[in-house]
Jmol script that loads the backbone (N, CA, C; Angstrom):
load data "model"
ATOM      1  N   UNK A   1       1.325 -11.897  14.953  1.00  0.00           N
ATOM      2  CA  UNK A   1       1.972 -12.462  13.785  1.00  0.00           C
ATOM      3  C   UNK A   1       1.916 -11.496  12.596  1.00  0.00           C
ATOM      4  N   UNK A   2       0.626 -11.103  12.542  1.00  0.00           N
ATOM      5  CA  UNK A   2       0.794  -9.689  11.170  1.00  0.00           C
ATOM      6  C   UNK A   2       1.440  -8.544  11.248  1.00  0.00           C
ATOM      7  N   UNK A   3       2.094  -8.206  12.748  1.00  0.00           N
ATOM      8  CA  UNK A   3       2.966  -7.262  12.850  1.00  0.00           C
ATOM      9  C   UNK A   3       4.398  -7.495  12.470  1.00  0.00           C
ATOM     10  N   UNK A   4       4.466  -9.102  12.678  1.00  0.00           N
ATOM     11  CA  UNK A   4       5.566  -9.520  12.254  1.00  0.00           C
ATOM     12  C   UNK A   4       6.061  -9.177  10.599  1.00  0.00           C
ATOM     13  N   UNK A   5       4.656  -9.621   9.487  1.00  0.00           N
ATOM     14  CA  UNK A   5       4.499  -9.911   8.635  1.00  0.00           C
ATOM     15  C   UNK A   5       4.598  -8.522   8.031  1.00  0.00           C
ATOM     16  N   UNK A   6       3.852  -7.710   8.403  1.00  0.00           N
ATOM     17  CA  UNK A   6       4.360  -5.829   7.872  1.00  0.00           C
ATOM     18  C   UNK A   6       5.114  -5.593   8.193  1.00  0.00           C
ATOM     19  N   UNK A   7       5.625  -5.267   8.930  1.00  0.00           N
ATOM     20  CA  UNK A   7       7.369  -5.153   9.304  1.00  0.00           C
ATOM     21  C   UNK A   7       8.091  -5.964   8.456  1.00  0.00           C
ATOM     22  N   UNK A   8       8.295  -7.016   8.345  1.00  0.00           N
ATOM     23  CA  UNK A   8       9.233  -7.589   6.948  1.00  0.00           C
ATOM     24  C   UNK A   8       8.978  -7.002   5.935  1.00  0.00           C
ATOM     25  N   UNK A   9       7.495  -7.025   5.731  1.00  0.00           N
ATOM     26  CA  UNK A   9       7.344  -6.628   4.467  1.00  0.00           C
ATOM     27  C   UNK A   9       7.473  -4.880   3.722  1.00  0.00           C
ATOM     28  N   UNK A  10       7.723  -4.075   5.119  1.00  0.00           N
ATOM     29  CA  UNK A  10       8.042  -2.933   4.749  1.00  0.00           C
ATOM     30  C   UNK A  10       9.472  -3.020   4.986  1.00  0.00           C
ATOM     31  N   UNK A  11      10.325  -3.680   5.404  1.00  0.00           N
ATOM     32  CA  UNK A  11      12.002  -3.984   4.825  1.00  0.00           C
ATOM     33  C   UNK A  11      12.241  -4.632   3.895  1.00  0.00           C
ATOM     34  N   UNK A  12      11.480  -5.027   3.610  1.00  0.00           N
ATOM     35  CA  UNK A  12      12.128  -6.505   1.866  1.00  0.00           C
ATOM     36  C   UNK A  12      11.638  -5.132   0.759  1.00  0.00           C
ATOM     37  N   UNK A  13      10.821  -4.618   1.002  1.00  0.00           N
ATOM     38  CA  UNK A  13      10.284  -3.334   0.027  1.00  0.00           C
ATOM     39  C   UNK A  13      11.185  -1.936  -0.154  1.00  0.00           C
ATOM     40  N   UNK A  14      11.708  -1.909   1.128  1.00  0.00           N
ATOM     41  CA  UNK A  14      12.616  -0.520   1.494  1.00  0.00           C
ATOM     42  C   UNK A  14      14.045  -1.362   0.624  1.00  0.00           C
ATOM     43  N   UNK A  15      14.542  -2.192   0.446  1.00  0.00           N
ATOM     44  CA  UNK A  15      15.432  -3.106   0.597  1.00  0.00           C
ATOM     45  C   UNK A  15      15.745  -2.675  -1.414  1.00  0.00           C
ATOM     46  N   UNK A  16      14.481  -3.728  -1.674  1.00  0.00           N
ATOM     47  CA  UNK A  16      14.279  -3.791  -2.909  1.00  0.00           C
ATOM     48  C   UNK A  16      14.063  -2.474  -3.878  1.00  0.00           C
ATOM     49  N   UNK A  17      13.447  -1.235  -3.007  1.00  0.00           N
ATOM     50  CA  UNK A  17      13.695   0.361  -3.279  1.00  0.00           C
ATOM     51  C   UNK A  17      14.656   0.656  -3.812  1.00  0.00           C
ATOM     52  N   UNK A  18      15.709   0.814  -2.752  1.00  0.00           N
ATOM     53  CA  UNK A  18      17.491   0.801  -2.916  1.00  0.00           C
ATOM     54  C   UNK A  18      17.946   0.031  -4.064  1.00  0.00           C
ATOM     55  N   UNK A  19      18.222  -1.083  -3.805  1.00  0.00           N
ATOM     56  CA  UNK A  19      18.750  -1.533  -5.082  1.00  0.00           C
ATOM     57  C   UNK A  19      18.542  -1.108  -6.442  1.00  0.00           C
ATOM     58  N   UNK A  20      16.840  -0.811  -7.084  1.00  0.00           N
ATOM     59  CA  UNK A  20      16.284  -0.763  -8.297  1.00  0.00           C
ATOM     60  C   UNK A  20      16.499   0.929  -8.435  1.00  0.00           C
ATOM     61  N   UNK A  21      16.532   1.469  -7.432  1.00  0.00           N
ATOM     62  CA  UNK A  21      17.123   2.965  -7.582  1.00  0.00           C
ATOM     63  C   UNK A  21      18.756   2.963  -7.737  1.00  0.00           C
ATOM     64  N   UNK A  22      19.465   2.343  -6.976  1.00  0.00           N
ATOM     65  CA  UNK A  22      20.672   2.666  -7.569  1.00  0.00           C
ATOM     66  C   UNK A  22      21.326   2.229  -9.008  1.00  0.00           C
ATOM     67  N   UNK A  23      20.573   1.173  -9.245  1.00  0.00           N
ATOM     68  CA  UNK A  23      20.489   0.770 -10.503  1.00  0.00           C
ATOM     69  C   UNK A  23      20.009   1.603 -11.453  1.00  0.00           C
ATOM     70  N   UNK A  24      19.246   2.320 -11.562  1.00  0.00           N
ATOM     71  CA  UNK A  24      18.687   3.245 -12.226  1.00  0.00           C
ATOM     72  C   UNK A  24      19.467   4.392 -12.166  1.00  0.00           C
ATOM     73  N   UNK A  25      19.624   4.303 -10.767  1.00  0.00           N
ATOM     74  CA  UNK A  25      20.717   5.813 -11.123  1.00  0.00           C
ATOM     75  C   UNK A  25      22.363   5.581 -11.907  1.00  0.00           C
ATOM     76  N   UNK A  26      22.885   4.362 -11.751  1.00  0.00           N
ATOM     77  CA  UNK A  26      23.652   4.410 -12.416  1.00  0.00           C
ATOM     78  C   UNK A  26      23.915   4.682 -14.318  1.00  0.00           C
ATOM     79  N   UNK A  27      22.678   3.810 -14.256  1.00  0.00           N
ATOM     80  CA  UNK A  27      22.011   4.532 -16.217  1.00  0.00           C
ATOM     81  C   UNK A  27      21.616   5.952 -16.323  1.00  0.00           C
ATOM     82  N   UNK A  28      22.156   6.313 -15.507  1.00  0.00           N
ATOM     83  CA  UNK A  28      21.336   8.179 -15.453  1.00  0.00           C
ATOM     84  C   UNK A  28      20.002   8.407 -15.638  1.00  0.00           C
ATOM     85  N   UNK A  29      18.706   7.194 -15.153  1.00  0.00           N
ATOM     86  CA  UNK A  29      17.347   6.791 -15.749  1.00  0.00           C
ATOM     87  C   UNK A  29      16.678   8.004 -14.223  1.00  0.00           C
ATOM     88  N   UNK A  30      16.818   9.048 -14.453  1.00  0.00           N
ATOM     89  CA  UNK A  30      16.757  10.343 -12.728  1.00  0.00           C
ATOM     90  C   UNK A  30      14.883  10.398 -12.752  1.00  0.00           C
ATOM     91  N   UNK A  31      14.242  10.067 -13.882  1.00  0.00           N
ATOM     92  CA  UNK A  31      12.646  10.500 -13.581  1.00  0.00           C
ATOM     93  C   UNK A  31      12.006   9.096 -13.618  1.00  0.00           C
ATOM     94  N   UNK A  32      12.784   8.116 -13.556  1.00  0.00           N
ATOM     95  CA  UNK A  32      11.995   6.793 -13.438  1.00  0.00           C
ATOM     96  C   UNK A  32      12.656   6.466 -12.147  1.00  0.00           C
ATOM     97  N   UNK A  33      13.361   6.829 -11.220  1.00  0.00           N
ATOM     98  CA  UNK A  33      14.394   6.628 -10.076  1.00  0.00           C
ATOM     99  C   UNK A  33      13.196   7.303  -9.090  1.00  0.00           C
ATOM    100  N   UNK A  34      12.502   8.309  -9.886  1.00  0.00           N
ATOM    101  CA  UNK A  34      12.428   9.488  -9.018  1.00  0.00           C
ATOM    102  C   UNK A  34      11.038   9.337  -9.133  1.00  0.00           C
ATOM    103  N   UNK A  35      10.265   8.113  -9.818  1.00  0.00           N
ATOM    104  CA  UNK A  35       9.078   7.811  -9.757  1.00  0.00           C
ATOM    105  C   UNK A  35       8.662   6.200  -9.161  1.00  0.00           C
ATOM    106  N   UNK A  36       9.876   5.507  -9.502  1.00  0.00           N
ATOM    107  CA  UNK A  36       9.840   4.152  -8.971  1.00  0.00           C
ATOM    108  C   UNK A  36       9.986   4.743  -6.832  1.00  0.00           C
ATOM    109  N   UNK A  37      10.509   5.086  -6.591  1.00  0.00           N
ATOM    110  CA  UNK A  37      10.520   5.954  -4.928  1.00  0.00           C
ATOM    111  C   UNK A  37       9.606   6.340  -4.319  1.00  0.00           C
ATOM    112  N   UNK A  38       9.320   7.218  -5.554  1.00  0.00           N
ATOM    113  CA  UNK A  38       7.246   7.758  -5.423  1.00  0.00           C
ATOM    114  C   UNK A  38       6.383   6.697  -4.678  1.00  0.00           C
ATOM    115  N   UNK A  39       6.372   6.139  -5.932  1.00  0.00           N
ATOM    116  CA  UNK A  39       5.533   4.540  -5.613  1.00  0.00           C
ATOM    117  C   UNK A  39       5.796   3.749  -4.502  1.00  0.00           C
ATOM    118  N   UNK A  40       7.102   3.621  -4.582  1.00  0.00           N
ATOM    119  CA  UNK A  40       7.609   2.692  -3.135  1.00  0.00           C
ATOM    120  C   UNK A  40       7.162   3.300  -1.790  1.00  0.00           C
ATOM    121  N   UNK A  41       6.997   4.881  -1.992  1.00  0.00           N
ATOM    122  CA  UNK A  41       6.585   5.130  -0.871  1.00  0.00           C
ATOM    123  C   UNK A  41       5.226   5.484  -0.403  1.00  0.00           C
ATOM    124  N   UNK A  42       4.334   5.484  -1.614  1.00  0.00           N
ATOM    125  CA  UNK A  42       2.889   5.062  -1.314  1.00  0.00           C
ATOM    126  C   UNK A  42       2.939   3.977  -0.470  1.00  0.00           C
ATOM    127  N   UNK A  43       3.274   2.490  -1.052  1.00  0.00           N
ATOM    128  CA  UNK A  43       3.235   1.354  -0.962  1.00  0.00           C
ATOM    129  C   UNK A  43       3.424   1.517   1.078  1.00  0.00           C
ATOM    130  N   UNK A  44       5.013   2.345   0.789  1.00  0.00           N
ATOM    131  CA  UNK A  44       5.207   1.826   2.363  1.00  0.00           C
ATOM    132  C   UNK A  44       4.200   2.663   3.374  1.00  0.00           C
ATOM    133  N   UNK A  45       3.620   3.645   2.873  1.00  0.00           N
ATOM    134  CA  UNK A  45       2.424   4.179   3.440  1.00  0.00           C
ATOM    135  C   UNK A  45       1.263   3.375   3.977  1.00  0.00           C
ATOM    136  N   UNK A  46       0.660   2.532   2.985  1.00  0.00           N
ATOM    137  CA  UNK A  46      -0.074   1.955   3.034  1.00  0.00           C
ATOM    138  C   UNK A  46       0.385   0.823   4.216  1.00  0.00           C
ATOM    139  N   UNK A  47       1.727  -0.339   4.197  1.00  0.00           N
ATOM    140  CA  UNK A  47       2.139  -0.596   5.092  1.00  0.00           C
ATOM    141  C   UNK A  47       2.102  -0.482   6.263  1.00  0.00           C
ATOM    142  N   UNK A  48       2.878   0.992   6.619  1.00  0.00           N
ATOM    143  CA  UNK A  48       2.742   1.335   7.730  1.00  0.00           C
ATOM    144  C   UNK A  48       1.255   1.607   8.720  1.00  0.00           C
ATOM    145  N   UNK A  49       0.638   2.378   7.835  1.00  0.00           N
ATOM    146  CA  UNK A  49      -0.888   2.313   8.285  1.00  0.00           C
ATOM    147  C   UNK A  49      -1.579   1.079   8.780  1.00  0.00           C
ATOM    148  N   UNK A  50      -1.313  -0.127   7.745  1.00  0.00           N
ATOM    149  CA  UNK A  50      -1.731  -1.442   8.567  1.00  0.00           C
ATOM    150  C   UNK A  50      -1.008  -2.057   9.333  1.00  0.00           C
ATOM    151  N   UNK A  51       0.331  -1.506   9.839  1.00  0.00           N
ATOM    152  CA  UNK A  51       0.914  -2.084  10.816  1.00  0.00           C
ATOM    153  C   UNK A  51       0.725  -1.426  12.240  1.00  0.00           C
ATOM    154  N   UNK A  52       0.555  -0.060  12.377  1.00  0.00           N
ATOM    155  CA  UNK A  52      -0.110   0.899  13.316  1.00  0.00           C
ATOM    156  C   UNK A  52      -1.416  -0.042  13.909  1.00  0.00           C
ATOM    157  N   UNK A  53      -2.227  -0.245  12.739  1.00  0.00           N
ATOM    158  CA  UNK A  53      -3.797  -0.765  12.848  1.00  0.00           C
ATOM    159  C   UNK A  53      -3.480  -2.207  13.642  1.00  0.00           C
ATOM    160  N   UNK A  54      -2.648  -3.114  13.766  1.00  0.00           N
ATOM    161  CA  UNK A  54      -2.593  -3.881  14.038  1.00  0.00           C
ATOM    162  C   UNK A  54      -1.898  -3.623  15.169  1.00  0.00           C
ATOM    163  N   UNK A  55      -0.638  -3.058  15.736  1.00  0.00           N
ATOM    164  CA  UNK A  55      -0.201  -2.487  17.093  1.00  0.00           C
ATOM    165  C   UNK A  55      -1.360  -1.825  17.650  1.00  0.00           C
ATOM    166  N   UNK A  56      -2.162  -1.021  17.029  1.00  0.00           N
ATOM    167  CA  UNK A  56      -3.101  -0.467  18.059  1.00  0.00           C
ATOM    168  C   UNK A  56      -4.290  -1.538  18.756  1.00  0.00           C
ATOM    169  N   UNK A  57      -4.755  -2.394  17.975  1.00  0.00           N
ATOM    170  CA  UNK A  57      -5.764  -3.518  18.121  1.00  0.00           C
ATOM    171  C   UNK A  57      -4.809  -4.176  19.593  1.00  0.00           C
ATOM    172  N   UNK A  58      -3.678  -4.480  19.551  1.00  0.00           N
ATOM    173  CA  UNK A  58      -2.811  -5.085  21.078  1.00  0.00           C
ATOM    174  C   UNK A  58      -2.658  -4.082  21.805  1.00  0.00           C
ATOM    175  N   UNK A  59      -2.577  -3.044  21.849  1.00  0.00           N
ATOM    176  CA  UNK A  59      -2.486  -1.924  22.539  1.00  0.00           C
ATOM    177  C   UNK A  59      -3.943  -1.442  23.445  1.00  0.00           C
ATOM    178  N   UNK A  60      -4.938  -1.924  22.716  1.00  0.00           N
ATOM    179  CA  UNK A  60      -6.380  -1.394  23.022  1.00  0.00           C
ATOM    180  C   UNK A  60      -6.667  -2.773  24.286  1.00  0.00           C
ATOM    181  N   UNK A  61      -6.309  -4.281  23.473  1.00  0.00           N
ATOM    182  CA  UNK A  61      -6.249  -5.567  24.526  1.00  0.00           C
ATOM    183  C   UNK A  61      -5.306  -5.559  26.035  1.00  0.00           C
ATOM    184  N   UNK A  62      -4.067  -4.558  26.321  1.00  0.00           N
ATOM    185  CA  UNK A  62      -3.630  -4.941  27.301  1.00  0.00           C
ATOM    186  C   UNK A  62      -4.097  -3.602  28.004  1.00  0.00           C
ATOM    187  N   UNK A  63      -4.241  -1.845  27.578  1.00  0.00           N
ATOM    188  CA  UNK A  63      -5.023  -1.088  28.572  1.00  0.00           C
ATOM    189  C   UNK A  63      -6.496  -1.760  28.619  1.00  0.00           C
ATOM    190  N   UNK A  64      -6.961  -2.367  27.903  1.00  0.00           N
ATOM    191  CA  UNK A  64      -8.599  -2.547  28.356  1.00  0.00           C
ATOM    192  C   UNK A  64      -7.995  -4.008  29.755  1.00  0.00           C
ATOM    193  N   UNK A  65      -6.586  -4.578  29.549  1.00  0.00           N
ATOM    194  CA  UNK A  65      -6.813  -4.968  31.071  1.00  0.00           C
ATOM    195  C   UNK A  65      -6.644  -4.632  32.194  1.00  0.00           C
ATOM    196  N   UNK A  66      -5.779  -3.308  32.049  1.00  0.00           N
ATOM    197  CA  UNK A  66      -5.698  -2.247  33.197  1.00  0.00           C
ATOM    198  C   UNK A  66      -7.268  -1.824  33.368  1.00  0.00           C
ATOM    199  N   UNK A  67      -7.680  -1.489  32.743  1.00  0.00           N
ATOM    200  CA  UNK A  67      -9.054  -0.616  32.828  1.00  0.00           C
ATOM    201  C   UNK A  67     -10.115  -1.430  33.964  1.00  0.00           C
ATOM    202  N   UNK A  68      -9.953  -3.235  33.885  1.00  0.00           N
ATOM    203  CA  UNK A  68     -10.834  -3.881  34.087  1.00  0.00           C
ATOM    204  C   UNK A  68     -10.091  -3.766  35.917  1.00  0.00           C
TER     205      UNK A  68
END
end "model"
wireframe off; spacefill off
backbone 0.3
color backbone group
C-alpha cells in the first residue's frame, strides 16, 4: 500500500512542479522557476528513496521464499 502511496505522491508533486513552473515562466520569474524545481527535486529524491526502501523490503520477502 505505501508503494502505492509514493508513487502518487511523486506524480501529484511532478504534476504540481509543471504547472507552478510554467506559471512562473510565463511572468519571466527564471530564478524562482529555477529554484522552485531545485526543491521539487530534492523532495522527489527523498520520495523516491522511500519508495525503493519499500520495493526492496517485498523484494527481500519473495527471494527469502526461493531461498527457503
Amino acid at each position: 500500500m505505501m508503494i502505492v502511496l509514493w508513487f502518487l505522491l511523486i506524480i501529484i508533486l511532478s504534476v504540481l512542479t509543471k504547472w507552478h513552473a510554467n506559471y512562473l515562466m510565463k511572468q519571466q520569474k527564471y530564478y524562482i522557476t529555477k529554484l522552485i524545481v531545485t526543491i521539487s527535486c530534492a523532495i522527489q529524491l527523498i520520495f523516491i528513496y522511500a519508495l525503493v526502501k519499500e520495493i526492496i523490503r517485498y523484494l527481500t520477502q519473495i527471494l527469502n521464499v526461493f531461498y527457503r
